[in-house]
N, C-alpha and C positions, 0 to 999 in steps of 0.2 A: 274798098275794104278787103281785106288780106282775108282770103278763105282758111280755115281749120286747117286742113290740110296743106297748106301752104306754110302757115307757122309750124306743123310739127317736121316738116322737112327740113326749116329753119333752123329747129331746136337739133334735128340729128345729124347736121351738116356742123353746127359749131361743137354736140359732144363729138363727132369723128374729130375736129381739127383738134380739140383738147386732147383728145387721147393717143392721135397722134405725138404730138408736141409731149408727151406724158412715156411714152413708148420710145422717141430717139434721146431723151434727157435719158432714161435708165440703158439705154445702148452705151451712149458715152460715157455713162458713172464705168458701166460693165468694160468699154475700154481701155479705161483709164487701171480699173483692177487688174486686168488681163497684164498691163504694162509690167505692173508692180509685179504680180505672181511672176514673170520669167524673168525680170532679174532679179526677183529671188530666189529661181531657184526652183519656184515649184510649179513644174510642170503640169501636173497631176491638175490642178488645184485652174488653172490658167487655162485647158481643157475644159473645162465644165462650164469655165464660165463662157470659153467661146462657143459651147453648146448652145448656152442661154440667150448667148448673145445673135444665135444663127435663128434663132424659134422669135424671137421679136422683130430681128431684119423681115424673115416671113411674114409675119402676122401687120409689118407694116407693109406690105409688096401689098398682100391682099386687101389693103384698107377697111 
């Protein structure tokens, strides 16, 4: 019989792997933008997003 503690390590081992899987889908959406903003043009705009996009690579290093 699976002790208490056992299943909730269970439970936060698959929301880590959701939220991972959750964190590099919006990396990609964000590189796919970043594409788009420089050849269009907008540099500015393409910055930010590679901001955004360096603060969730972090936040996935750290798991």
């Amino acid at each position: 019989m699976r002790s208490r503690r056992s299943e909730n390590r269970n439970q936060l081992n698959l929301f880590d792997g959701a939220q991972q899987t959750s964190i590099q889908k919006e990396i990609v959406v964000l590189d796919r933008e970043m594409a788009s903003a420089v050849e269009q043009g907008e540099y500015e705009r393409a910055k930010v997003l590679a901001e955004k996009q360096e603060k969730l690579l972090g936040a996935l290093m750290k798991g």
